[in-house]
N, C-alpha and C positions, 0 to 999 in steps of 0.2 A: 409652892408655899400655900398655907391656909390661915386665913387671918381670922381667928376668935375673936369677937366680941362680948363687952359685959352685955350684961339685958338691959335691954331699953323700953319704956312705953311711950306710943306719940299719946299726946293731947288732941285732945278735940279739936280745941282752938288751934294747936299747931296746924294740924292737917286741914280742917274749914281752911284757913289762910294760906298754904298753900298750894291746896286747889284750887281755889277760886282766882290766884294770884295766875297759875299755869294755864286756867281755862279763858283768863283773861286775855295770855301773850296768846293763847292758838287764835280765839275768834276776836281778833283785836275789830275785824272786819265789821262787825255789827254795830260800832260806832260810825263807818261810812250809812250802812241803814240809817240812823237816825238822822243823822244829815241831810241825807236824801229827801225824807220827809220833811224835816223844819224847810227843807228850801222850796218846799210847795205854797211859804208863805209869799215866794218871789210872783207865782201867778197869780192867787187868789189870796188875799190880805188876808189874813184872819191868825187870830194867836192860837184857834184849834189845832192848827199843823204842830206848833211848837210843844202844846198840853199833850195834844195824842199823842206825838213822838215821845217825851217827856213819859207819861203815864206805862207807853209798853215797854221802854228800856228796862225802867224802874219793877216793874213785872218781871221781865228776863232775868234780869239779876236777883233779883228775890227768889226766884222761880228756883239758879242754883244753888245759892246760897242755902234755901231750903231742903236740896236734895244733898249738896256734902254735911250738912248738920247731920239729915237724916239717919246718911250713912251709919251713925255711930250711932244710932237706936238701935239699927236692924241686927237681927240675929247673925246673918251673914258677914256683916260686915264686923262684928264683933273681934274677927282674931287679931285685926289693923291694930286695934287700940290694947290688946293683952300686952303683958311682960314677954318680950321677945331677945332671943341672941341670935345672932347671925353667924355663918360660917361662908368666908367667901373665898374664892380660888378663882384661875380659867376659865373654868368650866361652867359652874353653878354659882349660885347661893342660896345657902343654906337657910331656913329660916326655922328657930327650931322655940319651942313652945319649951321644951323640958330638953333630960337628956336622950329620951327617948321617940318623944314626938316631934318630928320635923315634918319641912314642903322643899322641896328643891325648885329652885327657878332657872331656869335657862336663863344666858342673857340675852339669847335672841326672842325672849318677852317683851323685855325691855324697849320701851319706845324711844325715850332717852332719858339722858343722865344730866344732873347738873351737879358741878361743884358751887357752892357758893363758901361763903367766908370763912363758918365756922361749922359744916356740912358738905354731905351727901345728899342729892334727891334723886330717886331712880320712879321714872314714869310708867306705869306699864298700861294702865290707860286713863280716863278723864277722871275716873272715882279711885281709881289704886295706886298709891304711892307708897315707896319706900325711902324712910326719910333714918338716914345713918348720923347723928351729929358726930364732931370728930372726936368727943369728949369719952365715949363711948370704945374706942380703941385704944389698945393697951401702952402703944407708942406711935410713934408721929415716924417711923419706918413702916406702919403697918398703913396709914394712913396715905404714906404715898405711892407703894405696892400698891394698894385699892387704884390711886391715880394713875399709874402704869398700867392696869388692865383697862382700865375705863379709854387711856389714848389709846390701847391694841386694839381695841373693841370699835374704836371709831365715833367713842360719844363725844369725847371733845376736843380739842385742835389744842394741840402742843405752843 
């Protein structure tokens, strides 16, 4: 079975949000960093521990925030935010610009998947995301077809 989708554009804002949301659960770790350094106020008293740790978080995070904004300046990064449909089966999916121009993705690109509420997010790395809302599918059979490949595939536990 192949599920047609209508065309969709993400936003900017959508995608900023959840990248930055996804890059947060990978390196949730870099908040023990900062910790680590505020607790160097335990040996040597000083609020600098607190400020310097403080100051490069705030850095790191701007740091990506500034490069998923980017994203959608760059010429490359351009097709993310076009009018897209999707064609999805087994196999592939389809990501198709027109009726003639498409990209096929395996879904062994795919790093992982998420269902959330009223979507799809498919990861394939820190900057590229495919973001399916469910609104965008013609019925809520085609919707859970998509969810039967996704448990085949092994992204997420039944």
């Amino acid at each position: 079975m192949n599920v047609k989708t209508k065309k969709y554009q993400m936003t900017t804002g959508t995608y900023v949000k959840l990248a930055f949301g996804n890059l947060i659960k990978d390196q949730w770790w870099v908040i023990l960093i900062y910790l680590a350094i505020c607790a160097g106020y335990v040996w040597i008293p000083s609020h600098w521990w607190v400020t310097g740790a403080t100051i490069a978080l705030t850095l790191y995070v701007l740091f990506w925030l500034i490069q998923f904004a980017g994203i959608s300046q760059l010429e490359q990064g351009k097709f993310m935010f076009e009018k897209l449909s999707y064609e999805i089966n087994s196999q592939q999916i389809l990501i198709k610009l027109n009726a003639k121009q498409g990209m096929p993705m395996k879904w062994d690109s795919i790093k992982r998947a998420k269902v959330g509420k009223d979507y799809f997010l498919f990861t394939i790395n820190k900057a590229q995301h495919v973001h399916l809302p469910f609104r965008i599918f013609n019925s809520n059979n085609e919707v859970k077809f998509v969810e039967t490949i996704l448990k085949r595939k092994g992204f997420i536990k039944e």
